[in-house]
N, C-alpha and C positions, 0 to 999 in steps of 0.2 A: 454487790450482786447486780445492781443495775447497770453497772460499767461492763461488765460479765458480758449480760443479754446483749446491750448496744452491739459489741463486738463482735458477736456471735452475728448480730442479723446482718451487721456490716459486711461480715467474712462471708453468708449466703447472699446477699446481694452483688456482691464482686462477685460470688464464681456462677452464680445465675448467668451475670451480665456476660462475664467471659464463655459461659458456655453457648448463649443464644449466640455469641457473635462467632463463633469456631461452626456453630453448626451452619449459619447462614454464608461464612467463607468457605465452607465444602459444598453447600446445595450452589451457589454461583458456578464452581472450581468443575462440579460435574455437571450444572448447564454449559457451561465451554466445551466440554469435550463435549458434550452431545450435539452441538449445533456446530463447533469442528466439523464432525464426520459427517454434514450437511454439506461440504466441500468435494465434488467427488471429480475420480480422472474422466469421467464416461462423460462428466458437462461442461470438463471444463476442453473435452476434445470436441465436443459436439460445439462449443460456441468457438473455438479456435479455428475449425475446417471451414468455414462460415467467413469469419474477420480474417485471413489469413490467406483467402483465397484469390485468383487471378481477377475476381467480380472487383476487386478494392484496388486494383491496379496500384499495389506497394503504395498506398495511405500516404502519397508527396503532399505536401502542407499547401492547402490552398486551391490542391487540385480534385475535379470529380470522384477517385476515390476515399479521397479522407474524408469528405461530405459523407458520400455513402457510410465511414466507418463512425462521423461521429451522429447519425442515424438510429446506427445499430447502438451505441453505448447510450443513445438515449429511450428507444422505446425497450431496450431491456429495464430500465429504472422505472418507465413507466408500470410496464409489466408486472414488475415488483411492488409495485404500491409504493416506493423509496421517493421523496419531494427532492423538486431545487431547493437553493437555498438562494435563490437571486429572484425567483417570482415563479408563483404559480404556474405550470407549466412549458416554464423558459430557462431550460439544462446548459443553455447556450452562452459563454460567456468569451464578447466578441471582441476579435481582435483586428483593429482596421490593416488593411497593406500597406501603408504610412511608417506603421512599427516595423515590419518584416526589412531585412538588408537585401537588396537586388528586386528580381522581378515576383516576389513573391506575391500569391495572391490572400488576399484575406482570410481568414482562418478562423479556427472557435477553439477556447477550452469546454470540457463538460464537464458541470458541477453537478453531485448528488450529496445528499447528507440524512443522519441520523440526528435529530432533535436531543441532545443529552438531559437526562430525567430530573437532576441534582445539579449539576454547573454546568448549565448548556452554551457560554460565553466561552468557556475553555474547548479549546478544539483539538482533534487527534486529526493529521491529513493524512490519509493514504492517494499516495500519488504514483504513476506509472504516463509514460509517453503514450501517443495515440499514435503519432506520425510515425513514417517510413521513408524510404530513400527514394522511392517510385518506378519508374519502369529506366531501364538502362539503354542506352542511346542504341544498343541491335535489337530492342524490343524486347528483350526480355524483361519479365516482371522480377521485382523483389518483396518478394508475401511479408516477409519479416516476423515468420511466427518467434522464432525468438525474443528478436529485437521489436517489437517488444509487443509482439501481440500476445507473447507468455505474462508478461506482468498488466495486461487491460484485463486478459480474461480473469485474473486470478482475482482485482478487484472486484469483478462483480459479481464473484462469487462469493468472496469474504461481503461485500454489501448484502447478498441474500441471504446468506447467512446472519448476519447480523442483524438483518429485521425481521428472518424468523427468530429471532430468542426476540426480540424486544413484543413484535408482537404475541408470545408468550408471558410477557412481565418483565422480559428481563433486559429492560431499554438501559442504554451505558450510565453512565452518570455523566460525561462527558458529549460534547457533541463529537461526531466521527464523518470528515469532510472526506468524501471519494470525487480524486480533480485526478482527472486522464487533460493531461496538458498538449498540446500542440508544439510544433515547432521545437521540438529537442532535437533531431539531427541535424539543422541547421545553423545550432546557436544558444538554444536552450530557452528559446522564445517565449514560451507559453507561460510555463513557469515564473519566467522573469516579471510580464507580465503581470503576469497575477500578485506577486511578491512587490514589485515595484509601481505599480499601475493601481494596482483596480482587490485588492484583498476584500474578499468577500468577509470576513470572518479579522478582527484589526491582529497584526501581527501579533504584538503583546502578549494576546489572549491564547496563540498557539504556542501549544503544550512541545508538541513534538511531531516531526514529518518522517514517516515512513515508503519511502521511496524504491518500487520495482523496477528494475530493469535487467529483463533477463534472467529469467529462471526456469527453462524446461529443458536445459542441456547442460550434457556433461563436459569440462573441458578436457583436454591432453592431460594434464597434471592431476588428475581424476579417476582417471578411467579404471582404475583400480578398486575403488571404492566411492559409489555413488552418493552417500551419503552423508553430503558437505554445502556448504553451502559461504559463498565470501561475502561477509558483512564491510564495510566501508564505514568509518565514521563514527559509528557508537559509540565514544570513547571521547571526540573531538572538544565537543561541550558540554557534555556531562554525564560524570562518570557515572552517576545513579541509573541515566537509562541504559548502561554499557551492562551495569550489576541487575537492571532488569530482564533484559533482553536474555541474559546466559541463565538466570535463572526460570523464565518460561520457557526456553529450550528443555532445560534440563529436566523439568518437570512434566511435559508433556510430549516432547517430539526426540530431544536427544538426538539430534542431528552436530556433525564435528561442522563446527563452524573455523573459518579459513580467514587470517586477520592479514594475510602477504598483501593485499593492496592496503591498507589503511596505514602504512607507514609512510611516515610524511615523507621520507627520499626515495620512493617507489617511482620508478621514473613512468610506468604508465599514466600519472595524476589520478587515477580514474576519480578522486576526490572531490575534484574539479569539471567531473564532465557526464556529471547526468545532472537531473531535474534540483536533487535536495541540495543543490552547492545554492539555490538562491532563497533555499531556506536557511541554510548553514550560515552563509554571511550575513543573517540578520540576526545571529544569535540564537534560532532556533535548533535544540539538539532534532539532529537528525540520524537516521541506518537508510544505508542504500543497501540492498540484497541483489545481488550478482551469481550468477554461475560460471562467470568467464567466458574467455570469448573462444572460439573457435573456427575451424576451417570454411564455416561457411555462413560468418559474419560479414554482414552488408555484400550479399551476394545472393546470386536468387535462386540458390540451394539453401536458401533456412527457409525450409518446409513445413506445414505441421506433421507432414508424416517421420517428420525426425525430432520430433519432443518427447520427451521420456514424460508420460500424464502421470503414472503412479509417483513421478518424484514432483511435480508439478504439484500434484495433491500436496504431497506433504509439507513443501515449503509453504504452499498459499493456508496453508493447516497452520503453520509456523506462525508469518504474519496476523493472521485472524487470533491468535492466543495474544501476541504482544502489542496489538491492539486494544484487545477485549482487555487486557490486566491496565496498561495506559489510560484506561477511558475510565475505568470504577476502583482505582487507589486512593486513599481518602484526600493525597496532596499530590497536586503536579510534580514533574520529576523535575528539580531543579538544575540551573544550570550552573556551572563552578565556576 
């Protein structure tokens, strides 16, 4: 009899325990979607016509407008109550003209970050370029909302978002590093930097680099149906964040994801030519998110008045979920 009762209370303590923890993986599952839809097209055009415009004279690394832009990506942090993670009030993290190839001038990456509640050692980076190509030798500007003032704005939208739920209680488990880099059309400078220089956060301890570049337009091979979106790399080093990333798709946004770059004989590389290749080569699994390029890539016809925000919404909806699940899984996503 008394082996009876033991068993009995065993068997209610297990499905106690499993039912507190089913209900607390749906109350997180539906704080996500509710701070998602904190993500909208109307803020992320209003800070886009802004960063995107002929004021930022095409954001050339080193020159008067990227000052100006990285300006903007730091008093919006302030704005937000969101901290550096390099010192008190100093979002700025400096890169002499010594580093840069030819006549460039000195530069800055911007660091922001979420303090994680549980393993705040372990870091999630959301990364996007700041820089642009600048003004073209007849004066024309090149705004670059594509390239990639679509993937800065979209950070610091997922950043708002993410400290409204934290300031709610629902701070990551993980810490979650928002670095808008310098010097990617150049070379891939910023990043490199950061990676090889000066890592704020030690490499080891990063979990995994989720890398924007370019997501508020449809390309030729698209046009058909908007809702796609080409992932790069997920897969490269580790297959769990490849099985994670399709499953918070799946689950919340259901967007057709496009894997045509991420084969290694793709002779575009793109694998190799944005920001996360200098996370990739350190071992850190990384996803670069793409929309493909189009007719009026590094040209100063990428407008903000030619981004599609309702699809802009969704993918930066996208990132902010495979973030948000990255940052509070009970075990980093390993690498193979």
């Amino acid at each position: 009899m008394k082996k009876i009762v033991i068993l009995l209370y065993t068997t209610l303590l297990v499905v106690s325990c499993t039912s507190s923890q089913n209900k607390k993986t749906l109350k997180n599952a539906n704080a996500a979607i509710e701070y998602a839809k904190t993500i909208t097209a109307a803020e992320l055009k209003e800070a886009l016509y802004i960063y995107a415009s002929d004021e930022y004279q095409g954001r050339k690394t080193g020159e008067p407008g990227q000052k100006k832009a990285v300006e903007f990506i730091k008093n919006h942090y302030i704005a937000t109550g969101i901290p550096s993670p390099i010192a008190e009030g100093d979002y700025f993290q400096e890169i002499p003209t010594s580093y840069f190839s030819g006549d460039i001038k000195d530069s800055e990456n911007v660091l922001a970050y979420i303090k994680g509640s549980e393993k705040p050692d372990e870091v999630i980076i959301i990364s996007a370029h700041l820089d642009h190509i600048g003004i073209s030798g007849n004066g024309d500007i090149n705004n670059g909302a594509d390239d990639d003032g679509s993937g800065t704005v979209a950070i610091l939208e997922i950043a708002e978002a993410l400290k409204k739920a934290s300031d709610k209680g629902y701070t990551p488990k993980r810490s979650i590093l928002f670095l808008h880099v310098t010097g990617e059309e150049i070379g891939l400078f910023g990043s490199r930097y950061y990676t090889d220089e000066d890592p704020i956060f030690p490499l080891t301890n990063t979990v995994a680099n989720l890398n924007i570049d370019m997501i508020g337009r449809v390309d030729p091979k698209h046009k058909d149906n908007r809702n796609y979106l080409y992932l790069i790399g997920s897969d490269k080093l580790s297959k769990e964040l490849h099985n994670v990333s399709e499953a918070v798709n799946k689950r919340y946004i259901n967007m057709d994801f496009d894997y045509t770059y991420n084969d290694d004989d793709d002779p575009n590389r793109f694998y190799y030519r944005s920001d996360h290749y200098n996370f990739a080569k350190n071992n850190i699994p990384v996803i670069f998110y793409f929309n493909g390029t189009h007719a009026d890539y590094h040209r100063p016809s990428d407008t903000p008045d030619k981004i599609q925000y309702d699809l802009l919404e969704t993918r930066a909806r996208l990132i902010f979920h495979t973030a948000w699940e990255l940052a509070n899984r009970d075990e980093r996503v390993k690498v193979d």
